[in-house]
C-alpha positions in Angstrom: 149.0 136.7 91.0 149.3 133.4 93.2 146.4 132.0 95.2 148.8 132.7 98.3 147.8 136.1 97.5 144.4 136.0 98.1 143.8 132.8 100.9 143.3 134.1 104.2 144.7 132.2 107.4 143.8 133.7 111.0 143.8 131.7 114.1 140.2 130.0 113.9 139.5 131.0 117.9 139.3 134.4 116.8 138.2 134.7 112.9 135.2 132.9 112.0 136.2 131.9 108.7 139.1 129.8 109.1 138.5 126.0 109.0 139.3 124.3 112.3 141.5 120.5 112.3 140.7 118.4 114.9 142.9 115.7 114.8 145.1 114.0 116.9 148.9 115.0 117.6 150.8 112.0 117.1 149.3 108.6 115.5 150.7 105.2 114.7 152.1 103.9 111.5 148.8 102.7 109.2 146.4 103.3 111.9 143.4 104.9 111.4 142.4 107.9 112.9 139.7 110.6 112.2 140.1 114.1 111.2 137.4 116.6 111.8 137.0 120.1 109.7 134.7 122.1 110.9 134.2 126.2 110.3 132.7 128.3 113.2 133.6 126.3 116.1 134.5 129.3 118.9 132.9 132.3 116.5 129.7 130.9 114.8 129.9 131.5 111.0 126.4 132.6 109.3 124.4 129.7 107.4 122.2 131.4 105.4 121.2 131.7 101.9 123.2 135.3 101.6 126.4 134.3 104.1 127.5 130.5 103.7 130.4 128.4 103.5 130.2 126.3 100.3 133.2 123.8 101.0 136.0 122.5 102.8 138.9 120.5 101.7 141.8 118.3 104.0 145.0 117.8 102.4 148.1 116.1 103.4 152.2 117.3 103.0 154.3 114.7 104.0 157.6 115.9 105.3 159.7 113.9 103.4 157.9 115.4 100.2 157.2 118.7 97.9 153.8 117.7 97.1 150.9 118.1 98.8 148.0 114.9 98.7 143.8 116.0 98.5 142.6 113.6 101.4 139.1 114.6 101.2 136.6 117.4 100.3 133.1 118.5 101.4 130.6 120.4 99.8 127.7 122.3 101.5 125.0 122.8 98.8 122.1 124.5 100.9 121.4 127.1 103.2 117.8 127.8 103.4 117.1 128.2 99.8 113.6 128.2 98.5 110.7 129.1 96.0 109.5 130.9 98.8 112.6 133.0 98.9 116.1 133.6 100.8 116.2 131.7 104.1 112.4 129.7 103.9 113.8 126.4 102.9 113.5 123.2 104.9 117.3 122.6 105.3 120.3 124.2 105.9 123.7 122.3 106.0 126.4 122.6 108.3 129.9 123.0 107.4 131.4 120.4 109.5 133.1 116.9 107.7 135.0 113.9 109.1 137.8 111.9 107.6 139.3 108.8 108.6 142.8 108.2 107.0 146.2 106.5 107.9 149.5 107.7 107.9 153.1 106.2 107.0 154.8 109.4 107.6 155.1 112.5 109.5 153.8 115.8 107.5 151.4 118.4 107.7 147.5 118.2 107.9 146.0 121.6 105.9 142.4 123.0 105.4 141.0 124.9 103.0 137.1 126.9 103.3 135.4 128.9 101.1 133.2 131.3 101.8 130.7 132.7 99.6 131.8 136.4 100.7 134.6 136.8 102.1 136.5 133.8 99.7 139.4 131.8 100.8 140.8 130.7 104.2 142.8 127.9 105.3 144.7 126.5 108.7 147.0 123.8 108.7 148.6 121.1 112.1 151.5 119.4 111.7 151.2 115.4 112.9 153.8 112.8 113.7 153.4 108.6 112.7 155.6 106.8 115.3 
């Protein structure tokens, strides 16, 4: 078994699991610029102690390579928990991140999510450095 057998991909406007990239198109040679994961944009996702996204990751493949580079990685450690039980807690997170990065090559952003349930999902957007 691979993990390309079990990660899930599905266009994030209509699943609610797949993370979202938000990033722009086409950026400059070792500029910054901000990416932004986020999972339930159009289709909320549930945030609650029982249904919950626990992570996302951002990677980068750079055409002109085979591997693939972890940017940056979020965890989301609490959804309501409390002595008081499932859902009574004082704080639930929300599984959105930002990362500002810089590019000297064209390649491929791609995102990974977990949920607690319904396990992996990911989404990727190609970008181009003039």
């Amino acid at each position: 078994m691979k993990i390309s057998d079990v990660i899930q991909s599905a266009d994030w406007k209509t699943e609610k699991h797949a993370p979202v990239i938000e990033a722009p198109e086409k950026v400059k040679t070792g500029e910054n610029f901000t990416v932004e994961l986020s999972v339930g944009k159009e289709i909320a996702h549930p945030n609650t102690t029982e249904h919950h996204i626990r992570w996302i990751k951002l990677y980068f493949k750079p055409d002109n390579s085979k591997f693939v580079f972890e940017v940056a990685a979020s965890e989301f450690n609490v959804h309501g928990e409390s002595t008081d039980g499932a859902n009574k807690g004082p704080v639930y997170a929300e599984p959105i991140m930002k990362a500002v990065m810089k590019l000297n090559g064209s390649g491929t952003l791609l995102a990974t999510s977990y949920c607690n349930i319904h396990g992996l999902w990911e989404s990727s957007q190609t970008i181009t450095v003039e």
